[in-house]
C-alpha positions as CSV (number, residue, x, y, z in Angstrom):
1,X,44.5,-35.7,22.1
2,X,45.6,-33.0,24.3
3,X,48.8,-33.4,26.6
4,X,49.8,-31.3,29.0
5,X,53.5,-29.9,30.1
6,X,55.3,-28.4,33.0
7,X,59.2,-27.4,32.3
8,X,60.7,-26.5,35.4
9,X,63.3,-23.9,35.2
10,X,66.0,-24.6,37.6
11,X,67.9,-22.0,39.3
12,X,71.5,-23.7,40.1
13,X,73.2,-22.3,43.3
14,X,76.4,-23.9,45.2
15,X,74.6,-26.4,47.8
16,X,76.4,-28.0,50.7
17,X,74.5,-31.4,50.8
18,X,72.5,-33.4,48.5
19,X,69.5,-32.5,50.6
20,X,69.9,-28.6,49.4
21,X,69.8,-29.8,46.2
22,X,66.7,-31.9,46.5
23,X,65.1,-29.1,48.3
24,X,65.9,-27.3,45.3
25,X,64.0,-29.7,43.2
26,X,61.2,-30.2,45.6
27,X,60.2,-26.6,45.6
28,X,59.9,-26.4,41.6
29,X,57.8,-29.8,41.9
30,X,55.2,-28.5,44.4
31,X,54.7,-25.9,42.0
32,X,53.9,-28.8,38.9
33,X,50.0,-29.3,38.1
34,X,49.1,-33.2,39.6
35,X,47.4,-33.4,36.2
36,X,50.9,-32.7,33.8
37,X,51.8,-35.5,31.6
38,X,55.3,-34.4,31.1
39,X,57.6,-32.7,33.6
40,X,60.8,-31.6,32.1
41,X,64.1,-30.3,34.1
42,X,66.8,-28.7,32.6
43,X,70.8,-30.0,31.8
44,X,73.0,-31.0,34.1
45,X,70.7,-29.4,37.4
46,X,73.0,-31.0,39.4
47,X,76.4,-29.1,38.5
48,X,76.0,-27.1,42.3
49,X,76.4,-30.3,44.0
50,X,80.2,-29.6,43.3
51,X,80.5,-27.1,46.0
52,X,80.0,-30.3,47.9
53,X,83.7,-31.3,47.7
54,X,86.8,-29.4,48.7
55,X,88.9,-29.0,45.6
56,X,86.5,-27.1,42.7
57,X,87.5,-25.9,39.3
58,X,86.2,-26.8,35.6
59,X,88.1,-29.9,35.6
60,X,86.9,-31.4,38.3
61,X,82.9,-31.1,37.3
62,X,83.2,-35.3,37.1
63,X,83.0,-35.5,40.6
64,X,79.8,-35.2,41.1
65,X,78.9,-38.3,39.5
66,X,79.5,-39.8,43.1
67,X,76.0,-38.3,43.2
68,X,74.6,-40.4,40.9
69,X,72.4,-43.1,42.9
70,X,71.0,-40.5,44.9
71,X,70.0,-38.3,41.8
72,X,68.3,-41.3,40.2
73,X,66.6,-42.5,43.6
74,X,65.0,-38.4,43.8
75,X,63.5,-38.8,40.6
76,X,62.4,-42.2,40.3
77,X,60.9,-41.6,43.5
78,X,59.2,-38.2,42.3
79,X,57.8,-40.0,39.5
80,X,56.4,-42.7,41.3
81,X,55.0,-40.7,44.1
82,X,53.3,-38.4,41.4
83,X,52.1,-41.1,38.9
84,X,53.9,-37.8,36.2
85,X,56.1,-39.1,33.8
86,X,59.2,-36.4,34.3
87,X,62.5,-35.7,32.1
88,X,64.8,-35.3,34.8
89,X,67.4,-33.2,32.9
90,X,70.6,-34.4,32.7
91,X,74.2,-35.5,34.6
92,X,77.1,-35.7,34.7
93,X,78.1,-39.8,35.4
94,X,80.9,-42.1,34.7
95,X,80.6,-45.7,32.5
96,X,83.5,-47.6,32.2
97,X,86.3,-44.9,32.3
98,X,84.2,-42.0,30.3
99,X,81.8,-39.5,31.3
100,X,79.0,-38.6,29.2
101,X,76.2,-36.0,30.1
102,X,73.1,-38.3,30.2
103,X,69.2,-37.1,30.3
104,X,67.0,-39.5,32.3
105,X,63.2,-40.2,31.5
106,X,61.2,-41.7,34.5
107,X,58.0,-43.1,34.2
108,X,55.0,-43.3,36.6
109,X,56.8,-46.3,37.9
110,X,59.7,-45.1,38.9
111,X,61.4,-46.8,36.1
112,X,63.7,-45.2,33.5
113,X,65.4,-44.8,30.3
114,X,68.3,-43.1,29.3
115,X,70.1,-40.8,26.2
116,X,73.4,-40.1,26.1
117,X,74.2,-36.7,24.5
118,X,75.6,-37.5,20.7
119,X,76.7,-33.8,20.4
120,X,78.6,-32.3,23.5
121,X,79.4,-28.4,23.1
122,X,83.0,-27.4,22.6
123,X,83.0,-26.3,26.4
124,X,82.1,-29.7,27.6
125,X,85.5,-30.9,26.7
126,X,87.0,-29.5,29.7
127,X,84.8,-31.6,31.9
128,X,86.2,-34.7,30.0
129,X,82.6,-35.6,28.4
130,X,82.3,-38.5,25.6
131,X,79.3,-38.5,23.4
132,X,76.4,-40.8,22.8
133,X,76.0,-42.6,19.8
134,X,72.1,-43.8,19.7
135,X,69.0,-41.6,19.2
136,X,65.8,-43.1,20.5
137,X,61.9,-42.2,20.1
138,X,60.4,-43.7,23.4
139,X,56.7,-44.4,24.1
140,X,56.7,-43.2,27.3
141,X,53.6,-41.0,28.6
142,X,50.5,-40.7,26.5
143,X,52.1,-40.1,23.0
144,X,55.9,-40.5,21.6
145,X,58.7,-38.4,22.8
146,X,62.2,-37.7,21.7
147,X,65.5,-35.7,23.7
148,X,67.7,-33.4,22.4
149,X,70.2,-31.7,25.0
150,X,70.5,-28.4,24.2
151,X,73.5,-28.3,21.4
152,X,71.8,-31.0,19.9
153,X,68.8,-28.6,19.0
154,X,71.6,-26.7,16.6
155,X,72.4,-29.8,14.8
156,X,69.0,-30.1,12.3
157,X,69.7,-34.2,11.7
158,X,68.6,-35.1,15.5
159,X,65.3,-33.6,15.2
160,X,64.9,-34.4,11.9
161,X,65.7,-37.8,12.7
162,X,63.4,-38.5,15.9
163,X,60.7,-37.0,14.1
164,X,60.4,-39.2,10.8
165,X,60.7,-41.9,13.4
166,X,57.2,-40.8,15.2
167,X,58.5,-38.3,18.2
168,X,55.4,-35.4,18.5
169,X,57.5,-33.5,21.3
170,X,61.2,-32.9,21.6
171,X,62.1,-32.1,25.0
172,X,65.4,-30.4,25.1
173,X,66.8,-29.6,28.3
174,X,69.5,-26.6,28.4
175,X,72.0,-25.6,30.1
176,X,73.5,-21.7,28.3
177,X,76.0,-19.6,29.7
178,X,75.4,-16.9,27.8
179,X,72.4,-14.5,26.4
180,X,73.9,-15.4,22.7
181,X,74.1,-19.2,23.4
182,X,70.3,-19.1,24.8
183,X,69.0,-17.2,21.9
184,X,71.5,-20.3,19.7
185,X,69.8,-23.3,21.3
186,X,65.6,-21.1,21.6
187,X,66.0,-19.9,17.8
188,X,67.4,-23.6,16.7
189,X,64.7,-25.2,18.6
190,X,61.7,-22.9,17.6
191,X,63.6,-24.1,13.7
192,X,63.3,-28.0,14.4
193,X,59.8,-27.3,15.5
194,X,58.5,-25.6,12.0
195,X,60.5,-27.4,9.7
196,X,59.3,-31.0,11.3
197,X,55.7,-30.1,12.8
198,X,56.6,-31.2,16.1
199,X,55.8,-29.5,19.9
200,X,60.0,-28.6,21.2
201,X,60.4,-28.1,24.9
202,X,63.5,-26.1,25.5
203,X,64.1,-26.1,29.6
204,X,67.3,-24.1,30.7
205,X,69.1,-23.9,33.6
206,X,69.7,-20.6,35.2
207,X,71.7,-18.8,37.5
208,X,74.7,-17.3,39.0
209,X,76.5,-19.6,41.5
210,X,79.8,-18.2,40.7
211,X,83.3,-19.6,39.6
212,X,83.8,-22.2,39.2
213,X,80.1,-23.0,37.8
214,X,79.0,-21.1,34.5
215,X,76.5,-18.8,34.6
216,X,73.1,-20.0,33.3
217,X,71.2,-17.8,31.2
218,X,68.0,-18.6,29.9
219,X,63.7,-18.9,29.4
220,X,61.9,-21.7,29.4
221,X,59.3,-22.3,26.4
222,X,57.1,-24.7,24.9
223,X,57.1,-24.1,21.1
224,X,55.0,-25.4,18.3
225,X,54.8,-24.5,14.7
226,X,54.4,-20.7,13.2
227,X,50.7,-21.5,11.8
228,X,46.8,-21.1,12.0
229,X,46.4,-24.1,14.3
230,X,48.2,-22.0,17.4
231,X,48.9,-18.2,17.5
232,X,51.3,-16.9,15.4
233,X,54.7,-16.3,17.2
234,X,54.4,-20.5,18.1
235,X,54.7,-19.5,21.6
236,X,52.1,-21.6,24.0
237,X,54.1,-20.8,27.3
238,X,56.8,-19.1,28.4
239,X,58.7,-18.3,31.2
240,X,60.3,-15.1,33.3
241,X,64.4,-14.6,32.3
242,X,66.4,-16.7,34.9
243,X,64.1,-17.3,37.5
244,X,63.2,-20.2,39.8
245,X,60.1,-20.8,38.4
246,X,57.7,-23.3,36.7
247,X,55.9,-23.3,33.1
248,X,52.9,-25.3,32.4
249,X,50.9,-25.5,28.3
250,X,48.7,-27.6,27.1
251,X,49.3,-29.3,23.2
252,X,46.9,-30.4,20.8
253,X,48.5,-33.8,19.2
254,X,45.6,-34.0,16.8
255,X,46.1,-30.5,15.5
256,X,50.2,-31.5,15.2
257,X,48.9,-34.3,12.4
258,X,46.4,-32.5,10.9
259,X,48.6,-29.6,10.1
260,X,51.5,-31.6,8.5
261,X,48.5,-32.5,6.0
262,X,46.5,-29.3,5.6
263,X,48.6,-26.2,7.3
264,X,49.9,-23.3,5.7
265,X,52.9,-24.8,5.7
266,X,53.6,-28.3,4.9
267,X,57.3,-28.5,5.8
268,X,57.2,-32.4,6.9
269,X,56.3,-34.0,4.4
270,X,57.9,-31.0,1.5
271,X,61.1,-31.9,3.0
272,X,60.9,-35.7,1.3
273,X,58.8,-34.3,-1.8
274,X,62.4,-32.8,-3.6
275,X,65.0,-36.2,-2.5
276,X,66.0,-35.8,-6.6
277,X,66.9,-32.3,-6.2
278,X,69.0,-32.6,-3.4
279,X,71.0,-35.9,-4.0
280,X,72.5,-34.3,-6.7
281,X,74.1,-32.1,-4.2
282,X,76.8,-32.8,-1.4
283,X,75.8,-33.8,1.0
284,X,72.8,-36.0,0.4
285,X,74.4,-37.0,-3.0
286,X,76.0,-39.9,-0.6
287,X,72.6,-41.1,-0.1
288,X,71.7,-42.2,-3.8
């Protein structure tokens, strides 16, 4: 089975209405092949929306979860319009007196589900972020699909984790400030993607909209495994440094399965093959 995958890489500027915003969005999209199966966005693409109210600094990030309903009523309407299941990044949005950074997945209906990020980088903290406790594999699009946002590509348990439990693609929207924190999350996620024979879709956002926004720094790529089945850097799209673009590859899913059993490399199943060598050890000694 072959699926096909468009990661938009989103260029963040200060916008003075939603509708700059959604033009934003809208010009990436008309770029998107009508015949993708998965559209990805990068995190929190709607931090410019800020520049929106009159008192901005780092702190005060959380208001742009007053833009909520009309984020999800974009996408939900995107998807529907396009029949093109679509990872709308992630936002910034308030339940019950926290704020966690949440990615959306909307389906060809216009329907959704949601992840809440479990890991929130130290940074986050001074936007007053909580994180998620629940990691989900969702059956959403032709195969099954997991999310890691961005610092959740460093820690090797999430990936692990959605892939024994049937994910073939890990989307991983991004959000870097920095050239060093780019290469973190692109050399962790090109890791998860060899060490579990999965496809990893690493989306950043980009830009320089100026204080009090971060910088975005980053490359969009789709990533499989370092083996015969696909050429040897693992690359099968990438994208221009820091521009407003779009990405689009094509995956083999058939090829994913048949390496974990016959590839040069057999990292999926190796990792279960030693359990007695490495309970005797700290960590995994707890799980005896």
């Amino acid at each position: 089975m072959k699926v096909q995958i468009t990661a938009c890489q989103f260029r963040v500027e200060k916008v003075a209405s939603f509708n700059e915003f959604q033009n934003q969005v809208e010009d990436l999209i008309n770029q998107v092949p009508e015949n993708s199966d998965y559209i990805i966005f990068p995190e929190l693409l709607t931090i410019g929306l800020l520049a929106t109210f009159p008192d901005q600094n780092a702190s005060s990030l959380i208001k742009i979860d007053e833009y909520t309903t009309q984020y999800k009523e974009l996408f939900s309407s995107i998807s529907r319009k396009r029949k093109q299941v679509i990872i709308a990044g992630s936002h910034l949005e308030c339940r019950e007196d926290e704020y966690f950074n949440i990615a959306y997945i909307f389906d060809k209906d216009g329907s959704y589900v949601e992840h809440k990020k479990t890991h929130i980088f130290p940074a986050e903290a001074n936007w007053q972020t909580s994180e998620g406790n629940t990691l989900e594999v969702y059956s959403i699009g032709p195969v099954k699909i997991g999310i890691a946002v961005c610092y959740e590509a460093e820690i090797p348990e999430i990936s692990r984790i959605l892939s024994v439990n049937g994910a073939d693609i890990i989307f991983c929207p991004s959000y870097t400030f920095t050239e060093a924190g780019f290469w973190r999350v692109r050399h962790c996620a090109h890791a998860r993607a060899i060490e579990n024979q999965v496809y990893f879709v690493h989306c950043p956002t980009v830009g320089e909209p100026g204080d009090p926004l971060p910088n975005g720094y980053g490359r969009a790529s789709i990533l499989s495994p370092c083996d015969k089945a696909w050429l040897a850097d693992g690359v099968v799209a990438e994208a221009e440094v820091n521009k407003h673009t779009v990405i689009t590859g094509t995956v083999d899913i058939d090829e994913l399965y048949e390496n974990r059993k016959s590839g040069a490399a057999t990292t999926f199943k190796d990792r279960k093959r030693r359990k007695d060598v490495y309970t005797k050890y700290d960590p995994y000694m707890l799980l005896k």
